[in-house]
N, CA, C and O atoms as a CHARMM CRD file, in Angstrom:
* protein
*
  316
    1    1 UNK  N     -6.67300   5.46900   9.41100 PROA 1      0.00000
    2    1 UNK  CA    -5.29500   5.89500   9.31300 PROA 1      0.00000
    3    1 UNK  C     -4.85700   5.79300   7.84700 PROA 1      0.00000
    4    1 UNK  O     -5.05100   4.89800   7.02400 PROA 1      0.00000
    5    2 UNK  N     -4.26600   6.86200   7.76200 PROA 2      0.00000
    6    2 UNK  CA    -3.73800   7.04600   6.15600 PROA 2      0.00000
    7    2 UNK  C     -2.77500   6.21000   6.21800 PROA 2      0.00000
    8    2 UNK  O     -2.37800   6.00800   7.36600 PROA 2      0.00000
    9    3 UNK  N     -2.18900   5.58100   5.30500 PROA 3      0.00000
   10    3 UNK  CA    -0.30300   4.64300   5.22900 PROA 3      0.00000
   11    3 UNK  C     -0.16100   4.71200   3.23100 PROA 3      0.00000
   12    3 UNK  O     -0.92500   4.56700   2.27700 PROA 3      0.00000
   13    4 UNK  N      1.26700   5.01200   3.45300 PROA 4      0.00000
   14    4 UNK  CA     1.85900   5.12900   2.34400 PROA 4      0.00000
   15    4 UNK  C      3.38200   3.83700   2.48700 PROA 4      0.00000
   16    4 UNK  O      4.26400   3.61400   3.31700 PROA 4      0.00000
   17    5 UNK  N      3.03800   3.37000   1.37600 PROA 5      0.00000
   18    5 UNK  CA     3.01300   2.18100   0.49000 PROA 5      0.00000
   19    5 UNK  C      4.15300   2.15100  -0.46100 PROA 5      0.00000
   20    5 UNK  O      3.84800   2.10800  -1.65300 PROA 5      0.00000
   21    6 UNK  N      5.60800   2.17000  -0.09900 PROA 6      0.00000
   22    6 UNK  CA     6.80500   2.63100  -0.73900 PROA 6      0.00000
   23    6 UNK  C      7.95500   1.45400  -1.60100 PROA 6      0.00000
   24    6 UNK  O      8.56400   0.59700  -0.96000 PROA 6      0.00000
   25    7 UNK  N      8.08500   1.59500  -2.99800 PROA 7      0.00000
   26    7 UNK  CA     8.86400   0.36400  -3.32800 PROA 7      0.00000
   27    7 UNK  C      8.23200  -0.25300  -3.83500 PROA 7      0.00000
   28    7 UNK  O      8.83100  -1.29100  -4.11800 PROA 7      0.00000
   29    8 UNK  N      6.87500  -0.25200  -4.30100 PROA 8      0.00000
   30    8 UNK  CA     6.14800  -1.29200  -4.68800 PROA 8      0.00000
   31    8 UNK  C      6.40400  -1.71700  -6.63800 PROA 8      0.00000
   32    8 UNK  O      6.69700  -0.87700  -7.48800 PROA 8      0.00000
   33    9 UNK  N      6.19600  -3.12200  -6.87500 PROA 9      0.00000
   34    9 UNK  CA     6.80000  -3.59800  -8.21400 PROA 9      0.00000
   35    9 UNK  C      5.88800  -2.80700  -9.19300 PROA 9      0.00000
   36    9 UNK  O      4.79700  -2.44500  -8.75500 PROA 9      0.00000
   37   10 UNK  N      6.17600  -2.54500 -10.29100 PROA 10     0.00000
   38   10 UNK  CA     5.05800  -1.50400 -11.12500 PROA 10     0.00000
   39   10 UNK  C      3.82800  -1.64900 -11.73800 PROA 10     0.00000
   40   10 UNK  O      2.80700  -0.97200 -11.86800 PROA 10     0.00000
   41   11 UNK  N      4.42900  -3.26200 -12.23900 PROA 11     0.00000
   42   11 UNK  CA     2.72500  -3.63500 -12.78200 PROA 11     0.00000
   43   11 UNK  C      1.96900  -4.21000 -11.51300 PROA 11     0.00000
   44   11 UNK  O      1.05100  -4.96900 -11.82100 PROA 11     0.00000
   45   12 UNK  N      2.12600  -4.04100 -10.33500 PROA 12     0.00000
   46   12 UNK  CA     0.90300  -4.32300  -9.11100 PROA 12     0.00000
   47   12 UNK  C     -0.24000  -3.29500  -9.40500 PROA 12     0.00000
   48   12 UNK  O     -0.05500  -2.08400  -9.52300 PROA 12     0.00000
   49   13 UNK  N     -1.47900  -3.95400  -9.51100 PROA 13     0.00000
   50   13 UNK  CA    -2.65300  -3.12900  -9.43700 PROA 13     0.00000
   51   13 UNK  C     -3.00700  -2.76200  -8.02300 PROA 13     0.00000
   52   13 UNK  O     -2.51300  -3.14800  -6.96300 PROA 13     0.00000
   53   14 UNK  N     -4.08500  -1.83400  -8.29700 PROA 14     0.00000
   54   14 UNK  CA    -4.43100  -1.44500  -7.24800 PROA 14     0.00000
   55   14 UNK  C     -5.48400  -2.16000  -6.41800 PROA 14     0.00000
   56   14 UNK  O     -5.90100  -1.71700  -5.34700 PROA 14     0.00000
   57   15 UNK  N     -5.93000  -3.41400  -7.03800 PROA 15     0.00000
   58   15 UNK  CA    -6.57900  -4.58600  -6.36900 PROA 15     0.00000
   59   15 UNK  C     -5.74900  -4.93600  -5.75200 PROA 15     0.00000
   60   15 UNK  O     -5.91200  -4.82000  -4.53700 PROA 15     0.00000
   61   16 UNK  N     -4.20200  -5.65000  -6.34000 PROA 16     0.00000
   62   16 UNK  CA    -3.88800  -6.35800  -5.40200 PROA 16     0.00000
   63   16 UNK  C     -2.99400  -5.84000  -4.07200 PROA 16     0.00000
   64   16 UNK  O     -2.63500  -6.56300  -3.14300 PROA 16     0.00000
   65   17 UNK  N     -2.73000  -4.41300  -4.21900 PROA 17     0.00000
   66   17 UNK  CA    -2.49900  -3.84900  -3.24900 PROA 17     0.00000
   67   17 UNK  C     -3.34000  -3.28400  -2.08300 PROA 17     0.00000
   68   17 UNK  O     -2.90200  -2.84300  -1.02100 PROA 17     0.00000
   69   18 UNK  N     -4.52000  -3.36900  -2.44200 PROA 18     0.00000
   70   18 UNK  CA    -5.58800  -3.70400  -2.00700 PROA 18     0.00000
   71   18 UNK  C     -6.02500  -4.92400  -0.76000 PROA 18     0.00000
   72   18 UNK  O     -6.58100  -4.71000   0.31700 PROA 18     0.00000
   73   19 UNK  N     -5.41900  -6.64200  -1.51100 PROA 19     0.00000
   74   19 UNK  CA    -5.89000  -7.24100  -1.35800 PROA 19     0.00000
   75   19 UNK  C     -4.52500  -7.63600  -0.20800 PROA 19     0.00000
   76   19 UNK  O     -4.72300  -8.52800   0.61700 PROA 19     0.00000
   77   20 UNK  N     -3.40300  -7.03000  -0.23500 PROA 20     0.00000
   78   20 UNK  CA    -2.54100  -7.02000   0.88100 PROA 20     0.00000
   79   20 UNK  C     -3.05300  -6.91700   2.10800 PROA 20     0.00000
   80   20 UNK  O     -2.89800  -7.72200   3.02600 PROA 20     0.00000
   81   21 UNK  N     -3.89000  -5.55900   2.12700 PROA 21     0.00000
   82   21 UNK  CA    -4.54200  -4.48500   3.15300 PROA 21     0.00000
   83   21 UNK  C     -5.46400  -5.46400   3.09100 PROA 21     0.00000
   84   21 UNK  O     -4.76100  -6.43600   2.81200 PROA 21     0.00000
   85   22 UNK  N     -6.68600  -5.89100   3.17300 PROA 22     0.00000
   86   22 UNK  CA    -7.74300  -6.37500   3.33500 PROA 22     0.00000
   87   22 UNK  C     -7.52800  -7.86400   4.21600 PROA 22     0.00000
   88   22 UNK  O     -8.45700  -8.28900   4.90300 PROA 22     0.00000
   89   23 UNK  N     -6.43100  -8.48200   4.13800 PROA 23     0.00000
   90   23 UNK  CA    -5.68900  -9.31300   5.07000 PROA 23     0.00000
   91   23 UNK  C     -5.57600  -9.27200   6.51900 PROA 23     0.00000
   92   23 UNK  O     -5.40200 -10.11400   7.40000 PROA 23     0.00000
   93   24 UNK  N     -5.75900  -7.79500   6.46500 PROA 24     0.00000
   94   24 UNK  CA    -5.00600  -7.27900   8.12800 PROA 24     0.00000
   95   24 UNK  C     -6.17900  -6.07900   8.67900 PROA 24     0.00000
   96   24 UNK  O     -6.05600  -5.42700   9.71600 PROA 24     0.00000
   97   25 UNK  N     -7.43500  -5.97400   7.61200 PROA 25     0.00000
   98   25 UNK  CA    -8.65600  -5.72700   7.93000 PROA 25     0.00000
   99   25 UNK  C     -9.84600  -5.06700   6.78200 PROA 25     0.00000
  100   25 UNK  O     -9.92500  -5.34600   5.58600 PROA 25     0.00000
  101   26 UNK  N    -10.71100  -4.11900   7.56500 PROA 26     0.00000
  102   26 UNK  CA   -11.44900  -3.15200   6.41900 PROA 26     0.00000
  103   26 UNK  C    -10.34800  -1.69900   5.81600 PROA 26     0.00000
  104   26 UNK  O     -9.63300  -0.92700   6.45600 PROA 26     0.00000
  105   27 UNK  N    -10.60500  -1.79800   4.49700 PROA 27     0.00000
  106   27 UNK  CA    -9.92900  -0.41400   3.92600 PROA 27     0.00000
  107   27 UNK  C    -11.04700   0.68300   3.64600 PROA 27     0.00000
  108   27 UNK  O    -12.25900   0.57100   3.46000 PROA 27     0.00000
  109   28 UNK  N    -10.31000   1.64300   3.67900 PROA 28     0.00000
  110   28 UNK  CA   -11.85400   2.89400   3.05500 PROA 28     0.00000
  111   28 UNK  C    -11.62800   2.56200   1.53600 PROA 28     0.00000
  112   28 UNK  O    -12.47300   2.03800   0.81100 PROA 28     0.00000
  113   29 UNK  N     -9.89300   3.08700   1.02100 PROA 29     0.00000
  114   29 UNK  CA    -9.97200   3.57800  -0.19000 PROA 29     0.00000
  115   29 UNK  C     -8.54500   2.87700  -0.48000 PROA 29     0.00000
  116   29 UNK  O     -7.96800   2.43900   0.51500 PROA 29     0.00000
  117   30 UNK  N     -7.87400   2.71500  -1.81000 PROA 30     0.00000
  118   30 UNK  CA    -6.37500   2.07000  -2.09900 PROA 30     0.00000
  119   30 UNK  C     -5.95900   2.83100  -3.16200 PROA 30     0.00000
  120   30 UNK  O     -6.32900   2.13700  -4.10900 PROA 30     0.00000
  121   31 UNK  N     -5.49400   3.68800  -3.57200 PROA 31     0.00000
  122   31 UNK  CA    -4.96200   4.28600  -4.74300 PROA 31     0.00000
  123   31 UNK  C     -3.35000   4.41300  -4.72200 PROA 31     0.00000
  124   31 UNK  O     -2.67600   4.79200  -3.76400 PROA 31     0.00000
  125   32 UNK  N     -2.76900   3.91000  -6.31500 PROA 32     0.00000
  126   32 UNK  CA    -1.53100   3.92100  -6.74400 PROA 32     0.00000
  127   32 UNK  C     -1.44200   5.04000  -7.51500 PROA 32     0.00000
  128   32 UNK  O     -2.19900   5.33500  -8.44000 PROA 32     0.00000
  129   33 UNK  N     -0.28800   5.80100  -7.02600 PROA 33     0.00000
  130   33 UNK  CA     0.13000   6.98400  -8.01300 PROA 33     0.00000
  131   33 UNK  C      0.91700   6.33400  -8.97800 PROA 33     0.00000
  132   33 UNK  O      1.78300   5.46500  -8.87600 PROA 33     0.00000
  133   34 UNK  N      0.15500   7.28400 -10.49400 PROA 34     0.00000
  134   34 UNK  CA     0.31700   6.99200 -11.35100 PROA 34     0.00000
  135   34 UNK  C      0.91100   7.91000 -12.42100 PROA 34     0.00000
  136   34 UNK  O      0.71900   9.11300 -12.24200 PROA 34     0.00000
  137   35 UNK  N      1.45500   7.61800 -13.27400 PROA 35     0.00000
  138   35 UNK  CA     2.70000   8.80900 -13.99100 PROA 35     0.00000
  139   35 UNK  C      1.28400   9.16500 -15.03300 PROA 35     0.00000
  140   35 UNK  O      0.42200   8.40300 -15.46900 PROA 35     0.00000
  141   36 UNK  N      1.44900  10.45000 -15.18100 PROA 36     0.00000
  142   36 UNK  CA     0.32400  11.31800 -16.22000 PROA 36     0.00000
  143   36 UNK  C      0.37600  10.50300 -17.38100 PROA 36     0.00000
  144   36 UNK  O     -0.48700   9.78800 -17.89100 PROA 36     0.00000
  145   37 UNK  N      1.63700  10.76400 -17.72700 PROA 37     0.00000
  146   37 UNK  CA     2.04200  10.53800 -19.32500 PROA 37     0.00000
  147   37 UNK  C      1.99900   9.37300 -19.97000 PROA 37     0.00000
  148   37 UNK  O      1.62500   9.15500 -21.12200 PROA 37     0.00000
  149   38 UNK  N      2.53100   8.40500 -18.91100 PROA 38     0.00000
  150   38 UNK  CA     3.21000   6.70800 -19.34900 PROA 38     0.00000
  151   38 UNK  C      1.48500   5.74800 -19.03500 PROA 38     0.00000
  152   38 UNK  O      1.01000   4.93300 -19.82500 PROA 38     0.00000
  153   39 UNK  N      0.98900   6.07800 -17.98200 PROA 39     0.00000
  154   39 UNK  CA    -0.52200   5.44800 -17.27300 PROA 39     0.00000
  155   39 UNK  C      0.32200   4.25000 -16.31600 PROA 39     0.00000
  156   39 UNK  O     -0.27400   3.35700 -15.71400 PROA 39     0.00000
  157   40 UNK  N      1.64000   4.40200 -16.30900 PROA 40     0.00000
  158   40 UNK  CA     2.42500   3.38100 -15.35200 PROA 40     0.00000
  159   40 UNK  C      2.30000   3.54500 -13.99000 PROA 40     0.00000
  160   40 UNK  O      2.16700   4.69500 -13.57100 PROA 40     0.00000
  161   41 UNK  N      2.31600   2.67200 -13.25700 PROA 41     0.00000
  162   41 UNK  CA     2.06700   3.03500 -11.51000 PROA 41     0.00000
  163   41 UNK  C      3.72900   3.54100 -11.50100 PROA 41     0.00000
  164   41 UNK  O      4.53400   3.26000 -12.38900 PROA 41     0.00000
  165   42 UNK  N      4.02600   4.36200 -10.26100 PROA 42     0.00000
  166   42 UNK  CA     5.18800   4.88500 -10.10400 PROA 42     0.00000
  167   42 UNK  C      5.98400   4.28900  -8.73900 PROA 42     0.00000
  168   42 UNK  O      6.94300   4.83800  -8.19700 PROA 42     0.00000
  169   43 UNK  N      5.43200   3.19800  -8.37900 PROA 43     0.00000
  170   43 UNK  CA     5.87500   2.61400  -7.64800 PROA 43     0.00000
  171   43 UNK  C      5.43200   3.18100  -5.54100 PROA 43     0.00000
  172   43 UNK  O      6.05200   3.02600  -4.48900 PROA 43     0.00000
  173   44 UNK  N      4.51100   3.62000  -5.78900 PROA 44     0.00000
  174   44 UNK  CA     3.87300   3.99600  -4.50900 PROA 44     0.00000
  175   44 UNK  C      2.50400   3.94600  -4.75400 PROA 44     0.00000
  176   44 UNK  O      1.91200   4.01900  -5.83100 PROA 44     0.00000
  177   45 UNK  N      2.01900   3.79600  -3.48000 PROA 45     0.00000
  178   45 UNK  CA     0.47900   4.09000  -3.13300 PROA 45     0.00000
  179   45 UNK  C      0.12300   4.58800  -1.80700 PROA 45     0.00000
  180   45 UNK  O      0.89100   4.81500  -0.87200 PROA 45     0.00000
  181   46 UNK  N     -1.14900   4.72800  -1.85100 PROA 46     0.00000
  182   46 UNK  CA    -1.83500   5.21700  -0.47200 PROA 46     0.00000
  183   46 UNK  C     -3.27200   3.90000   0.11800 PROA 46     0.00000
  184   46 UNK  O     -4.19500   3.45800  -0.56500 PROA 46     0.00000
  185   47 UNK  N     -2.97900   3.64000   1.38700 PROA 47     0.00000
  186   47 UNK  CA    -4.06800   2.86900   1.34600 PROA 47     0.00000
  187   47 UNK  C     -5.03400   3.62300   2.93900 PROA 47     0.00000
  188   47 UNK  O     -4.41100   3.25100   3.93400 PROA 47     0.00000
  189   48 UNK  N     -6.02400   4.32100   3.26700 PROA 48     0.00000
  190   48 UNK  CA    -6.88700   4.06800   4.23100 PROA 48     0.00000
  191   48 UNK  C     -7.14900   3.13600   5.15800 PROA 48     0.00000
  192   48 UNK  O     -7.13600   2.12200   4.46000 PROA 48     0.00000
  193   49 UNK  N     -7.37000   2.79600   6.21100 PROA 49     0.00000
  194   49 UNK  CA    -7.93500   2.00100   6.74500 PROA 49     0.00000
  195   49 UNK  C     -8.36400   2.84100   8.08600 PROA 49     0.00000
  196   49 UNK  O     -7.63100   3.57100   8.75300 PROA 49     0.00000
  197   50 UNK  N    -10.01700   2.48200   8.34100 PROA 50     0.00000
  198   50 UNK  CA   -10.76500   3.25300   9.46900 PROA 50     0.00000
  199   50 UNK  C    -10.18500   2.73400  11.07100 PROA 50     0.00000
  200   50 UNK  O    -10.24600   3.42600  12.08700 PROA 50     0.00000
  201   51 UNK  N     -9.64900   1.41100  10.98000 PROA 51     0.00000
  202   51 UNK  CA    -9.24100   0.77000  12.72800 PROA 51     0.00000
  203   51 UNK  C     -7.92400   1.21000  12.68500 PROA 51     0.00000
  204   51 UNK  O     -7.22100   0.72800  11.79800 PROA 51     0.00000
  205   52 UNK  N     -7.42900   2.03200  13.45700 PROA 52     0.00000
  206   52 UNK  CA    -5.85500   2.16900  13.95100 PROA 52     0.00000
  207   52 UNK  C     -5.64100   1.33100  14.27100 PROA 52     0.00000
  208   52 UNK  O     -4.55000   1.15500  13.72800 PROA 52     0.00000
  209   53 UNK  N     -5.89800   0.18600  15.02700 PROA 53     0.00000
  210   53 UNK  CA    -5.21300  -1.32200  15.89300 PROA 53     0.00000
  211   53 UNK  C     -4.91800  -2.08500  14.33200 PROA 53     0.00000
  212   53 UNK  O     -3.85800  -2.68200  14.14500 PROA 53     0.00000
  213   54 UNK  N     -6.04700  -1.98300  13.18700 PROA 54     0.00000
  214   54 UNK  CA    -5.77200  -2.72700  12.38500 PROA 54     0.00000
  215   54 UNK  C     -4.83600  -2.09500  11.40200 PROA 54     0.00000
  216   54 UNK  O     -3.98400  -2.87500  10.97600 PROA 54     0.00000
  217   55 UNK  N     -4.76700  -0.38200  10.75200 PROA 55     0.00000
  218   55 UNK  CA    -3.96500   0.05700  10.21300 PROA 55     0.00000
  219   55 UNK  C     -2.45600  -0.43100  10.90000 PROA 55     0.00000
  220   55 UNK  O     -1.48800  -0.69100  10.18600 PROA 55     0.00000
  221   56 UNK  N     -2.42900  -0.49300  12.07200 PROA 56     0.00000
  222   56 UNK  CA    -1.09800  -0.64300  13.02600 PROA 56     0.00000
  223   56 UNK  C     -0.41800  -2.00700  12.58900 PROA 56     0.00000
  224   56 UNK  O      0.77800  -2.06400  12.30300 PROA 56     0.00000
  225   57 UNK  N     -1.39200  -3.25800  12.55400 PROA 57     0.00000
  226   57 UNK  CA    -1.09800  -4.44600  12.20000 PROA 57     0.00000
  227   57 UNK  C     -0.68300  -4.51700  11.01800 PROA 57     0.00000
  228   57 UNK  O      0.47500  -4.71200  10.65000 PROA 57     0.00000
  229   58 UNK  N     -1.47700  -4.38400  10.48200 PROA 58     0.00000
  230   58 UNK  CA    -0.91200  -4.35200   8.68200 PROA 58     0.00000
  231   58 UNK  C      0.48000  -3.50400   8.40500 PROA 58     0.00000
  232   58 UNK  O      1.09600  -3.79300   7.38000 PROA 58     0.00000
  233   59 UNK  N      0.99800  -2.48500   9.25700 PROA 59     0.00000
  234   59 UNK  CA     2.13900  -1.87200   8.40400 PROA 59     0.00000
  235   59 UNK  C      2.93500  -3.14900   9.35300 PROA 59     0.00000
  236   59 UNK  O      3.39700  -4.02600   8.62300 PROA 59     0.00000
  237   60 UNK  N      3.13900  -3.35900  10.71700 PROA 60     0.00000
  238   60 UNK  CA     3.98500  -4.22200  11.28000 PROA 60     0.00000
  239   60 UNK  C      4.46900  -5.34000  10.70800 PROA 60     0.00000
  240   60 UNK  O      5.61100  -5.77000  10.87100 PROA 60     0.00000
  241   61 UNK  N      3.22500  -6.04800   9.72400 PROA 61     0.00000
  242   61 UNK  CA     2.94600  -7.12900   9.17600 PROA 61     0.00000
  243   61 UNK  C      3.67000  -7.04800   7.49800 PROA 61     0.00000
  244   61 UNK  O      4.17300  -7.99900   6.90100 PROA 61     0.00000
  245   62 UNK  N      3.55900  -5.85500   7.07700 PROA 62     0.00000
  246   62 UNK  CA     3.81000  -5.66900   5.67200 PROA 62     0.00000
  247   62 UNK  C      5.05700  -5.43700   5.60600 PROA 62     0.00000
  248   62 UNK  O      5.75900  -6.22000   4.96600 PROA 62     0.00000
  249   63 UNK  N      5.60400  -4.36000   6.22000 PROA 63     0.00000
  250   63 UNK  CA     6.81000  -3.40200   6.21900 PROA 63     0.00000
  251   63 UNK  C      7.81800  -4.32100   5.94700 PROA 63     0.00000
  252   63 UNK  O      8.05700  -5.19300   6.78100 PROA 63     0.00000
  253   64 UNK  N      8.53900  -4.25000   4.75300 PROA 64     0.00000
  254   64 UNK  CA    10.05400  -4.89800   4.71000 PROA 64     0.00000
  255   64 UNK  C      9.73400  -6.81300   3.87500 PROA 64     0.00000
  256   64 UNK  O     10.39400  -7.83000   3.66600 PROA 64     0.00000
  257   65 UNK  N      8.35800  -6.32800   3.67500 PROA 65     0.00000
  258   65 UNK  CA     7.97800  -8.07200   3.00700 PROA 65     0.00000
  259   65 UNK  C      8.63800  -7.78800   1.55600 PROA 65     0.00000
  260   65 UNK  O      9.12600  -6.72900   1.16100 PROA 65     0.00000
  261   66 UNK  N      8.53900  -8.82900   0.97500 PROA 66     0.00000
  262   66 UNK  CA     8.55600  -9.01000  -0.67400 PROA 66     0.00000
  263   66 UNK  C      7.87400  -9.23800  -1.58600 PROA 66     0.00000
  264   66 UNK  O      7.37100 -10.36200  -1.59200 PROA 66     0.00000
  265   67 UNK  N      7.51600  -8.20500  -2.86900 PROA 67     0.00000
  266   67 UNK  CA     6.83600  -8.51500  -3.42200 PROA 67     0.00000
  267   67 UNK  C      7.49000  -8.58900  -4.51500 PROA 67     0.00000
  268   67 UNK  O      8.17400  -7.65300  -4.92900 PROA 67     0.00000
  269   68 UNK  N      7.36100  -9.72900  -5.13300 PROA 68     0.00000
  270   68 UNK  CA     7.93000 -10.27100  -6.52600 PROA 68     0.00000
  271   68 UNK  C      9.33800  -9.82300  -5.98700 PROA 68     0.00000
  272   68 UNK  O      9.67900 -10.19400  -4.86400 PROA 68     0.00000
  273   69 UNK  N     10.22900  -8.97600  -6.81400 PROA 69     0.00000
  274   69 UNK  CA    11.44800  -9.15900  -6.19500 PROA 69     0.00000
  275   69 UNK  C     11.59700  -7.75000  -5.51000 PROA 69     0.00000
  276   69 UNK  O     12.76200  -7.36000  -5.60000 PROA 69     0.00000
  277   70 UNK  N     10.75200  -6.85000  -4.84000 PROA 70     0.00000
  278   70 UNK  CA    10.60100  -5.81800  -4.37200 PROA 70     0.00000
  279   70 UNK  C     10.27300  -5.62400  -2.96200 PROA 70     0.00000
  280   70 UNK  O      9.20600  -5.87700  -2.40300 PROA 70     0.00000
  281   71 UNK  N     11.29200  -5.16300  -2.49300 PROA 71     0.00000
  282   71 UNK  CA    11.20500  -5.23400  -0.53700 PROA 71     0.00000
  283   71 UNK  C     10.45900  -3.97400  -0.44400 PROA 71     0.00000
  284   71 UNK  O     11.03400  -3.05500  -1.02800 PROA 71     0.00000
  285   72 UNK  N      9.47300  -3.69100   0.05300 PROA 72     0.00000
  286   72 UNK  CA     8.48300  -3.31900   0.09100 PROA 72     0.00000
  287   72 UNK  C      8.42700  -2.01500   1.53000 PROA 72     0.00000
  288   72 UNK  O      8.85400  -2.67400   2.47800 PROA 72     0.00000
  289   73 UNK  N      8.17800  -0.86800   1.95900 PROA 73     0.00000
  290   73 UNK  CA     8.52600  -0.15200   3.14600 PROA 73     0.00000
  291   73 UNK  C      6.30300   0.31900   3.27600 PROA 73     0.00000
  292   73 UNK  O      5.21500   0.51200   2.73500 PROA 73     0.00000
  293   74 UNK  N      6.85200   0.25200   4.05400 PROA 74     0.00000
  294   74 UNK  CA     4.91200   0.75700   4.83700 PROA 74     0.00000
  295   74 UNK  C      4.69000   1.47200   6.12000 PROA 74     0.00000
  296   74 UNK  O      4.53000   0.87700   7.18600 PROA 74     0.00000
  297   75 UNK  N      4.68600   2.58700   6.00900 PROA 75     0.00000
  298   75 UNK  CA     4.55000   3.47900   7.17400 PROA 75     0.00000
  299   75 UNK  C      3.22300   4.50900   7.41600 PROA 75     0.00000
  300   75 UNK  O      2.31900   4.68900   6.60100 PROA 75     0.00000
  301   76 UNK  N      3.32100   5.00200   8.46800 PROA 76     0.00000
  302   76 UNK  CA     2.24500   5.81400   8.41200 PROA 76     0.00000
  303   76 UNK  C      2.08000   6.94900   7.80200 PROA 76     0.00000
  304   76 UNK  O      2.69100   7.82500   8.41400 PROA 76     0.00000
  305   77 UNK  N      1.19000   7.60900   6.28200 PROA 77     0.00000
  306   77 UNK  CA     1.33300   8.62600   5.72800 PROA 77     0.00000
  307   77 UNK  C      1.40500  10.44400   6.78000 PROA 77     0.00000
  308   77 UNK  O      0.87300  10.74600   7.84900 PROA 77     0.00000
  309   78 UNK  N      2.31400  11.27600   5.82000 PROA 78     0.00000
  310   78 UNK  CA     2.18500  11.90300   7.05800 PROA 78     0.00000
  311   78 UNK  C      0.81100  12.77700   6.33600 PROA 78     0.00000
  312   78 UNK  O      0.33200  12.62900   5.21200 PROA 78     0.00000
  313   79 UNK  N      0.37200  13.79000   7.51800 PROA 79     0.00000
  314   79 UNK  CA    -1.05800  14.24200   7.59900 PROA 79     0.00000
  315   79 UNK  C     -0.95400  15.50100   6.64100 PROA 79     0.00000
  316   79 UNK  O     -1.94800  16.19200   6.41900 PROA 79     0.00000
């Protein structure tokens, strides 16, 4: 299941957004969109994960947490 990753603080890498997801199971892939120009994350990402029961857990689990001082939204990307 694809999930997109909304609100997130800017200097978060894509490890440790990563290492959110890897909590709540296996990921395929984790990528943060990133501004062309600046090389700054833009405050979103995309993360994979192959188990729906576990993609399911992790947004339930994530959605609305805090990171650093950033409330954080996690839903399912649409297709």
């Amino acid at each position: 299941m694809k999930i997109i990753v909304l609100n997130l603080p800017r200097d978060l890498s894509e490890d440790g957004l990563a290492d959110l997801f890897k909590a709540h199971g296996n990921i395929d892939s984790c990528d943060l969109v990133m501004d062309a120009n600046t090389g700054i994350s833009k405050g979103f990402g995309f993360v994979e994960m192959p188990a729906e029961e576990e993609a399911e857990a992790a947004i339930a689990a994530l959605h609305g947490t805090k990171i650093n001082k950033s409330k954080i939204r996690v839903k399912p990307a649409a297709e």
